[in-house]
C-alpha positions as CSV (number, residue, x, y, z in Angstrom):
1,X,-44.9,-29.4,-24.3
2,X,-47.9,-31.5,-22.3
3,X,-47.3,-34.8,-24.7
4,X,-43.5,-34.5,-24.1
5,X,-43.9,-34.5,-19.9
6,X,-46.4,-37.1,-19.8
7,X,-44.0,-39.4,-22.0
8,X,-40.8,-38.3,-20.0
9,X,-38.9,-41.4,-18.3
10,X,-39.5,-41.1,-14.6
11,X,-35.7,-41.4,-13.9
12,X,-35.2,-38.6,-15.8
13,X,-37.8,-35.8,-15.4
14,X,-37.2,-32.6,-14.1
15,X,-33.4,-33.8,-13.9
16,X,-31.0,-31.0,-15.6
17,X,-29.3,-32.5,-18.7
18,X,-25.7,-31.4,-17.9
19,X,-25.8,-33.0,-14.6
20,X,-23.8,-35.8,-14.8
21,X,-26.7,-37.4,-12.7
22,X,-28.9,-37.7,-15.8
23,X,-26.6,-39.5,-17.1
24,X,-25.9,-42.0,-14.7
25,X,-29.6,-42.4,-14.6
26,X,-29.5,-42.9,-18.4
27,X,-27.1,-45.6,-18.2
28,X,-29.5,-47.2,-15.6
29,X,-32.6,-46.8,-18.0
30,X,-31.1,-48.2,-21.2
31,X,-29.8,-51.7,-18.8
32,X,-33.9,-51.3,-17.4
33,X,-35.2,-51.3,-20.9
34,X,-34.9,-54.7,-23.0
35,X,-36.2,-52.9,-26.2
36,X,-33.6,-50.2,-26.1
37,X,-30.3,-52.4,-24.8
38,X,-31.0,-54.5,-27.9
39,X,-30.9,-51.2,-30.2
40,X,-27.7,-50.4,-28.1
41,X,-26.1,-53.9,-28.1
42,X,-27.1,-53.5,-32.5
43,X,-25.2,-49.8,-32.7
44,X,-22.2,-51.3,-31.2
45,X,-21.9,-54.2,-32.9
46,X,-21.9,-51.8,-36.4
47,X,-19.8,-49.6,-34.5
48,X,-17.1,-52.2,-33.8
49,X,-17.6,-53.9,-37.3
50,X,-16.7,-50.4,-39.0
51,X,-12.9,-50.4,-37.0
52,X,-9.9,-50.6,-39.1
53,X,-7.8,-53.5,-39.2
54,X,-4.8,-54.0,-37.0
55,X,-3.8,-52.7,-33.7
56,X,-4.0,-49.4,-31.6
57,X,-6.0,-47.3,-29.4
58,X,-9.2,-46.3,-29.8
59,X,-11.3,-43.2,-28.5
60,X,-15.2,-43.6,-27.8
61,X,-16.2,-39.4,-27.2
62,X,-19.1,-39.5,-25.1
63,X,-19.5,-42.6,-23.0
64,X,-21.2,-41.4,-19.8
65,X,-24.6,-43.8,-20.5
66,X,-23.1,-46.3,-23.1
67,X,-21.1,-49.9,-22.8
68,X,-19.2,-50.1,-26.2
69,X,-16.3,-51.1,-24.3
70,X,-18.1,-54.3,-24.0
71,X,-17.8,-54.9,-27.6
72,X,-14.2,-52.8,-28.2
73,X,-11.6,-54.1,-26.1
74,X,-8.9,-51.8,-24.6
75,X,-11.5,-48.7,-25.1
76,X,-10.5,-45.2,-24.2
77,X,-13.7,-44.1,-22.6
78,X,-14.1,-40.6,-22.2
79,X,-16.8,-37.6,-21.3
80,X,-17.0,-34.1,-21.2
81,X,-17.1,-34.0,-17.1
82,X,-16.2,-36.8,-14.8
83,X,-18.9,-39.6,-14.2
84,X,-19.0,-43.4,-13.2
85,X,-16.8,-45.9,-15.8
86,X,-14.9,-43.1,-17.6
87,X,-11.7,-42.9,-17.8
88,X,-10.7,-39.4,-19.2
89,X,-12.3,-36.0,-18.9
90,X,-11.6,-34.5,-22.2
91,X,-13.0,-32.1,-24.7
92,X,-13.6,-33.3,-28.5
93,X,-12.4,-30.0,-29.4
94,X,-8.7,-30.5,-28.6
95,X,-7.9,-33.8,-27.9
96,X,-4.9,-34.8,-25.6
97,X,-4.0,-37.2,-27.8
98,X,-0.7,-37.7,-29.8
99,X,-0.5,-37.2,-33.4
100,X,-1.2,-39.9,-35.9
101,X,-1.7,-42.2,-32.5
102,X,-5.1,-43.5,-32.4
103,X,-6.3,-46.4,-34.7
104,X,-9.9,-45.2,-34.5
105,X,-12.8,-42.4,-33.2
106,X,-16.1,-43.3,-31.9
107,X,-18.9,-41.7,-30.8
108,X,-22.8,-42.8,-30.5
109,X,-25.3,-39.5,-30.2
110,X,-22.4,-36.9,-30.0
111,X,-21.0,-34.8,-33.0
112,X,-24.3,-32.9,-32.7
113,X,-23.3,-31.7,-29.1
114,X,-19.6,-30.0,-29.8
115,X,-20.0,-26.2,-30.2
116,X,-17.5,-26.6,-33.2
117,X,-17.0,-29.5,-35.2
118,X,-14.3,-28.3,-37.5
119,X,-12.4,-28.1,-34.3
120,X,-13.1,-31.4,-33.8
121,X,-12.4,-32.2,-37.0
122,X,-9.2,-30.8,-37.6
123,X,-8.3,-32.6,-34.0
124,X,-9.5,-36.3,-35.7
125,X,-7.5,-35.4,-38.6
126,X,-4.3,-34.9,-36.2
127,X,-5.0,-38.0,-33.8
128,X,-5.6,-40.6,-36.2
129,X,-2.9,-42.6,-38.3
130,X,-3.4,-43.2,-41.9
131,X,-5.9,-45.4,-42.4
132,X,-7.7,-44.5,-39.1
133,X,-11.3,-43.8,-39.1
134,X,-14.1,-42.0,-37.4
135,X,-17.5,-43.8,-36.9
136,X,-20.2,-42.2,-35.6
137,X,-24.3,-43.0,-35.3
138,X,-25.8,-39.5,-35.5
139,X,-29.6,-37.8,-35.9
140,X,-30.0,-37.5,-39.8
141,X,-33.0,-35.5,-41.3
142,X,-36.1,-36.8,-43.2
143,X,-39.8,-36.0,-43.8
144,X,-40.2,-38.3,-41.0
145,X,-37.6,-37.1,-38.8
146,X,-38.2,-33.5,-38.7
147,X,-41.7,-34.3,-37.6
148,X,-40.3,-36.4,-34.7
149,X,-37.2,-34.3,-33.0
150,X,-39.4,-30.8,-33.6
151,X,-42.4,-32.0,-31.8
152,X,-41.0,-35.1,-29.6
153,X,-37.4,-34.5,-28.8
154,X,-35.7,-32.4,-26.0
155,X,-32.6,-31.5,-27.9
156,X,-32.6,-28.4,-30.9
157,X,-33.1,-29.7,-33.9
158,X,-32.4,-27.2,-36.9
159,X,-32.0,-28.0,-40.0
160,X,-32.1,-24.2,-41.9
161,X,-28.9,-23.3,-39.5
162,X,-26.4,-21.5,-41.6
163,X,-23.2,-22.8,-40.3
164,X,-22.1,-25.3,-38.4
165,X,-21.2,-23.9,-34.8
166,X,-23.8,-24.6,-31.9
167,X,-24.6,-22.1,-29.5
168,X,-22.5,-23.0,-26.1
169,X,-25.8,-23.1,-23.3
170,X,-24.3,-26.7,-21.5
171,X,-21.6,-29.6,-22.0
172,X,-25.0,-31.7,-23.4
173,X,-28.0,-29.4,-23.6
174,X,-26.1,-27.2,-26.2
175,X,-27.2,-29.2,-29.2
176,X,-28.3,-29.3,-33.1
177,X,-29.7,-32.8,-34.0
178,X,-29.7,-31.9,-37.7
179,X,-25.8,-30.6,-37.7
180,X,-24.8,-34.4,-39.0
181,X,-27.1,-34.0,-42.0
182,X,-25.9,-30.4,-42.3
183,X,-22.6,-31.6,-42.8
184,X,-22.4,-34.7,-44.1
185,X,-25.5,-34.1,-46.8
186,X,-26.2,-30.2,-47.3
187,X,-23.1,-29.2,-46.9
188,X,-20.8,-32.6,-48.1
189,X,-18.8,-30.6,-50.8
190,X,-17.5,-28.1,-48.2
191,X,-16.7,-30.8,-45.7
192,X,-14.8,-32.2,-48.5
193,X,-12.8,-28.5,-49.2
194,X,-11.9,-28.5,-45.9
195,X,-10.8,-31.5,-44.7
196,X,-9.2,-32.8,-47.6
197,X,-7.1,-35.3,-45.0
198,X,-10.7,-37.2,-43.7
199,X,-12.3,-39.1,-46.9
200,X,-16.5,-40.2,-46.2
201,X,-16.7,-43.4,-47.1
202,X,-20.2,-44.0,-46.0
203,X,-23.1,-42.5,-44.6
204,X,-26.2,-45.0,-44.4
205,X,-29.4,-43.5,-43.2
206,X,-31.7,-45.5,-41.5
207,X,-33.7,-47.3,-38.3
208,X,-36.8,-44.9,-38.4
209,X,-39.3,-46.6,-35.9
210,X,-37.5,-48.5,-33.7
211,X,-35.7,-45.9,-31.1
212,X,-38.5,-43.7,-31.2
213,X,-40.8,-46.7,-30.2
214,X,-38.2,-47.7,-27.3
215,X,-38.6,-44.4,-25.5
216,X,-35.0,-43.8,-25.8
217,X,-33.4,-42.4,-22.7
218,X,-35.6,-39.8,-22.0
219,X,-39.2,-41.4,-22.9
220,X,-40.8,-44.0,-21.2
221,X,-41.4,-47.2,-23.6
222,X,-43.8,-47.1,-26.3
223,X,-44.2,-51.1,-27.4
224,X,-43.1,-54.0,-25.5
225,X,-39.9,-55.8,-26.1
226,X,-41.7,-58.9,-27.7
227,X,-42.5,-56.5,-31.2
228,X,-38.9,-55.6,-31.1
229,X,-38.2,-58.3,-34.3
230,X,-41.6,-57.3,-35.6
231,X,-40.6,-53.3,-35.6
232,X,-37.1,-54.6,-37.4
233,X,-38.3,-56.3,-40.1
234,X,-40.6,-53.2,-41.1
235,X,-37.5,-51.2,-41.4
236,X,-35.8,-54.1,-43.0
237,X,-38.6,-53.8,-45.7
238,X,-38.4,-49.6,-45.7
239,X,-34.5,-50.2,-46.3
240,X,-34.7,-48.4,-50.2
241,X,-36.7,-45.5,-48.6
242,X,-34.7,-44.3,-45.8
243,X,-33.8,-40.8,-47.3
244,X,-37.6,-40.1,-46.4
245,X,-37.8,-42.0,-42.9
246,X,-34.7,-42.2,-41.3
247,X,-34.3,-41.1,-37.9
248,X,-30.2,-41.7,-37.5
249,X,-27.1,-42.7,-39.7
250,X,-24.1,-44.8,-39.8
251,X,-21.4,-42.1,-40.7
252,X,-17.8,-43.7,-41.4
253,X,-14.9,-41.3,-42.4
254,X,-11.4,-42.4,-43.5
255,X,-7.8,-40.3,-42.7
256,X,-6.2,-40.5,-45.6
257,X,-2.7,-39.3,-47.3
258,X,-3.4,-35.8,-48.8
259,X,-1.0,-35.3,-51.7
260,X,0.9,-38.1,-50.8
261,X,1.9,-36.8,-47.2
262,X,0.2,-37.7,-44.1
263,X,-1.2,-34.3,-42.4
């Protein structure tokens, strides 16, 4: 699309998405861009602020352009191939990681990249203790936001998908944006069927201007850093009509005793 390649971050264009280049680069672009750090530096602090009490290890799934270890200390950083500040090459699908061991999973832009999430699923269930959780910032759908990833975003964004797999075509370019929403919204009561284990105890739509004005990592900027307070209190106002604008959520899930043994 013409509007899409005149927008595209220089850093960026004509890169391939699954080379761990890009995402180097990205890491570069989000410390380059004082509107977007400040939307990172806000993720992680709700990210952090969602952990369980106590101690224990904690996995961050896609960490390649991030810095949440910054705000979690002790972080297991992790990506799907090897790249600069990670320290395990794993797949969310099975996790190398002992049962009932981890205190928490977190993950900023990923779920809607693994070609399976029950897998993944069913792996979180394993991995985490009682009382464990899995927080996760994902795409969520809206009027607003299917307007936005159709038309402005690089990644597949399908809503109507029937299931909840995603076509394998790339560690990162194989994607859904709206699988989140598919599972967590349209299809909550068969999440709940089948992991009876992992208990949603939030999902909080919202932030519908603010990314999209940043540029993200793949766009250049849209509006300087000085409006960044200016674009926040808008959505601060918007806050009882996310359902229609939202552009991400806050998704926080619980591991639970099922039947009154841990599984």
């Amino acid at each position: 699309m013409p509007l899409k390649r005149f927008l595209a971050h220089h850093l960026t264009r004509g890169l391939d998405i699954d080379d761990p280049l890009t995402t180097a680069r990205r890491r570069d672009i989000i410390e380059s861009k004082p509107f977007l750090k400040r939307i990172y530096q806000e993720w992680y602090e709700t990210l952090s602020g969602q952990l369980p009490d106590g101690c224990g290890p904690v996995l961050e799934l896609g960490s390649g352009a991030g810095f949440l270890s910054v705000y979690i200390p002790r972080l297991i950083t992790s990506e799907v191939f090897n790249c600069p500040g990670i320290q395990v090459v794993l797949d969310g699908q099975e996790l190398p990681i002992a049962a009932e061991s981890l205190r928490a999973i977190v993950m900023t832009d990923v779920l809607h990249h693994i070609p399976d999430p029950r897998r993944f699923f069913g792996e979180a269930a394993r991995c985490l203790r009682v009382g464990g959780r899995i927080v996760l910032i994902e795409p969520w759908v809206s009027r607003w936001s299917r307007m936005v990833y159709t038309h402005l975003h690089h990644e597949p964004f399908q809503p109507d998908s029937k299931d909840w797999t995603i076509p394998f075509s790339g560690p990162l370019f194989g994607a859904n944006g709206a699988m989140p929403w598919i599972i967590f919204e349209r299809d909550r009561e068969q999440f709940v069927r089948s992991f009876p284990q992992l208990r949603v105890e939030l999902v909080r739509p919202f932030m519908p201007f603010r990314y999209l004005v940043s540029g993200g990592v793949s766009l250049r900027t849209l509006m300087p850093s000085v409006s960044f307070r200016l674009w926040k209190g808008l959505e601060v106002a918007m806050a009882n009509h996310m359902r229609t604008w939202a552009m991400f959520a806050l998704i926080v899930i619980s591991r639970v005793e099922h039947d009154g043994i841990a599984r």
